[in-house]
N, C-alpha and C positions, 0 to 999 in steps of 0.2 A: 491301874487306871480305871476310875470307872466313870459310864458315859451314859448313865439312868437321867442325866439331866436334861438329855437331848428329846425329842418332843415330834418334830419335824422329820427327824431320822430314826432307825430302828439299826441300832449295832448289836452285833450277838458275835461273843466267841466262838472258834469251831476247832478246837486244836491249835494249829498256826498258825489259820485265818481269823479274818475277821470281816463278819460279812456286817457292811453298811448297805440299808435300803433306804431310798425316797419314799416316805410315807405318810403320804397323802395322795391314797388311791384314787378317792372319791374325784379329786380334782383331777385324776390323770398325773398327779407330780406335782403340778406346777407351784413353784418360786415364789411364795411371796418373800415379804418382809424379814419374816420369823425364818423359814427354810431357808431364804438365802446368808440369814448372822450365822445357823449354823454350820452351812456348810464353810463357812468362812471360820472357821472354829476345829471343825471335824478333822481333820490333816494335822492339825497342827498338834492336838490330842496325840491323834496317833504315831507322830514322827516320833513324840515323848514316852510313848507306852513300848517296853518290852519286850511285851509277849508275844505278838504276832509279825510273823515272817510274809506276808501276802495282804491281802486287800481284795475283798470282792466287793466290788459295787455294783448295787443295782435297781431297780424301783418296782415299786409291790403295786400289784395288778398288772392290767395291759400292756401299759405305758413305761416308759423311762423315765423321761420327764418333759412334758410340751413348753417348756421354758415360764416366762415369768408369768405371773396371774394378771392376765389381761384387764379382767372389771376394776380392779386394785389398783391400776395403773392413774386413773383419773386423777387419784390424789396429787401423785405427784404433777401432772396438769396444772391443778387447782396450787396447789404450794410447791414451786421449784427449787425451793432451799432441799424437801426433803429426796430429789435425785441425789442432788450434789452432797447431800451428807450422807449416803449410803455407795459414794465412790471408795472411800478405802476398805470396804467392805470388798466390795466386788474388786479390786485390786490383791483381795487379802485370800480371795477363792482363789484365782489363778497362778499366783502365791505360792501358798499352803500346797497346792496339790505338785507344781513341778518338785518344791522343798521337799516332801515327803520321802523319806530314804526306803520304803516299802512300795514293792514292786505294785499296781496296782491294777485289778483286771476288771473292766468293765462290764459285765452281762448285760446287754445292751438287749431284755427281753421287747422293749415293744418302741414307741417313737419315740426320738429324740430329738427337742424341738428349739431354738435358741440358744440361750442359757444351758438347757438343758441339755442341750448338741457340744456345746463347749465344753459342758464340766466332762462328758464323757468322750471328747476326742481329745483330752489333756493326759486322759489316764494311758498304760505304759500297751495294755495289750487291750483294744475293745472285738468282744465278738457280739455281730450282733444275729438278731432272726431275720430269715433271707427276707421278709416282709415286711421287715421295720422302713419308718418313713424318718430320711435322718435331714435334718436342714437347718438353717439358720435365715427364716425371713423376716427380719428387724425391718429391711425395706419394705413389706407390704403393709406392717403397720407403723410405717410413715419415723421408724425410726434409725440408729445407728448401730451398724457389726461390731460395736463398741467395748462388751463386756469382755472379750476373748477371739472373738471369730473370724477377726483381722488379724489377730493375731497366731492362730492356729493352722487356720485352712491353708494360705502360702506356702507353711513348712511345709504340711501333709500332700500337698499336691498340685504346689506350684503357683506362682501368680494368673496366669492364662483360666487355669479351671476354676480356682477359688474365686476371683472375678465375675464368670462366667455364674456361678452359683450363689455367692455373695450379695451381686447387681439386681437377681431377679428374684431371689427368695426360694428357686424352687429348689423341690425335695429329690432323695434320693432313697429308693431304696435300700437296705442292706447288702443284697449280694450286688447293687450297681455300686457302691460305696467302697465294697470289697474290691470290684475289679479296678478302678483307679487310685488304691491306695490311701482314701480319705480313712480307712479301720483296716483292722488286721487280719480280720476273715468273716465269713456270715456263713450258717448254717441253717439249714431247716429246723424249724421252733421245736421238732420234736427232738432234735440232736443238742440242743442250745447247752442244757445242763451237765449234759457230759463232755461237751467240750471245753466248757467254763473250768469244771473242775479238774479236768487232764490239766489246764495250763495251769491253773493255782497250785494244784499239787506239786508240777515239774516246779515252782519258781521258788515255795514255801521249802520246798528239801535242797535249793541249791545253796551256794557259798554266798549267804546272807549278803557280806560285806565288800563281796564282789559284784553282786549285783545291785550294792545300794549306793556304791562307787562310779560303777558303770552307768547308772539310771541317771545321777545327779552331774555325771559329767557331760551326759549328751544332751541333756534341758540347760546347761550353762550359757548354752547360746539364747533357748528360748528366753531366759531368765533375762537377759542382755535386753532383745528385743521389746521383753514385757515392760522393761523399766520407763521406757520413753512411750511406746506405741498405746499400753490402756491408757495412761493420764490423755494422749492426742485424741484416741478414740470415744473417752466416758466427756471429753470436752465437747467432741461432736455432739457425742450424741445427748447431751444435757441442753444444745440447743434443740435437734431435730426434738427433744420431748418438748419445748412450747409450740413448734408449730403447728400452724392449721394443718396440713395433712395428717400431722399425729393424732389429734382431735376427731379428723374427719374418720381416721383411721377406729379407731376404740367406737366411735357413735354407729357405724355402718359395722363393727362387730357384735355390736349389743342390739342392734333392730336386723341383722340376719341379711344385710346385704353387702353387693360390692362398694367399693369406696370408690368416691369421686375425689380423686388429688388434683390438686390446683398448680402445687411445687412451692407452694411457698409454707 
């Protein structure tokens, strides 16, 4: 398998890993267009490739990934066919990644922000840095938890909290993320890479086919829920992207202030 065509991502073999990073530092990560076809690609690759026993994900520089690219967003504003033709895309991320028969660990080095909250609390074990800022505020710009986040957060930690966090957008840090179960553990940023690689290592030497059995049996229910809840969700939120709060939302991000939402 080879994955030189990818652009947006940086895959490099490691033995029985294979480590995928988000890259586009410069943005901090963030999602557009292009990184989101391919992450919608990337899984699916790999379900098919051989060679590697594990999965590390991660994103290069500070960041994990602050979700979609906000200024790029207008487009879809300005043309609403181009939301709604990048729905089975984004059906095809959250997809891809439960499908994947390789265990997948997420190094969760720095924020993780929307989109980019969900691709990494989809994966099987995330650790992150006790300082990461983990959240999905779709609400604060004026849109829907639509891509995944509705449907992730409930499992991980119940309807009351995901609500509680969903509703208002805010963030959490890594080791407060750790103590309610929303990831699998956080450590100090100086510990992150040895912790990453103690669990890669424990998953890439175990009974492959028992753990790709086991991984794909306990997401059968996610897979269940996905099938109905993102088409409910990417519906919503293909309205909240015409409305005026969404607008008011991206203009009060691009001039550096708060947003004035009106609710409609």
């Amino acid at each position: 398998m080879n994955y030189d065509h990818y652009k947006s991502l940086l895959v490099q073999r490691d033995g029985d890993l294979l480590r995928v990073t988000l890259n586009r530092p410069e943005k901090r990560n963030a999602l557009d267009a292009d990184a989101q076809h391919e992450l919608g690609r990337i899984f699916i690759d790999i379900a098919d490739d051989p060679q590697p026993r594990c999965v590390v994900l991660t994103g290069a520089g500070q960041s994990f990934s602050v979700g979609g690219d906000l200024p790029k967003m207008q487009k879809k504003i300005d043309d609403p066919d181009l939301f709604f033709q990048a729905i089975p895309n984004s059906k095809r991320i959250v997809n891809a990644i439960l499908d994947c028969p390789k265990p997948i660990v997420c190094r969760l080095n720095g924020d993780a922000i929307g989109l980019g909250c969900t691709v990494a609390l989809l994966s099987d074990i995330v650790i992150a840095s006790d300082e990461a800022k983990i959240g999905d505020p779709h609400v604060r710009v004026g849109l829907v938890a639509g891509d995944g986040g509705a449907l992730i957060w409930p499992q991980l930690i119940g309807f009351a909290r995901a609500k509680r966090y969903l509703l208002t957008g805010d963030l959490l840090t890594g080791k407060e993320a750790a103590a309610i179960g929303l990831i699998t553990l956080s450590v100090p940023v100086e510990h992150l890479d040895a912790e990453v690689e103690k669990w890669a290592a424990r998953l890439a030497a175990g009974a492959t086919t028992s753990i790709a059995g086991t991984k794909l049996a306990i997401n059968a229910a996610l897979k269940q829920l996905a099938a109905t809840g993102i088409d409910v969700g990417m519906a919503y939120e293909g309205l909240a992207n015409i409305s005026a709060d969404h607008q008011e939302a991206l203009r009060a991000f691009l001039e550096k202030r708060k947003g004035r939402f009106i609710g409609k």
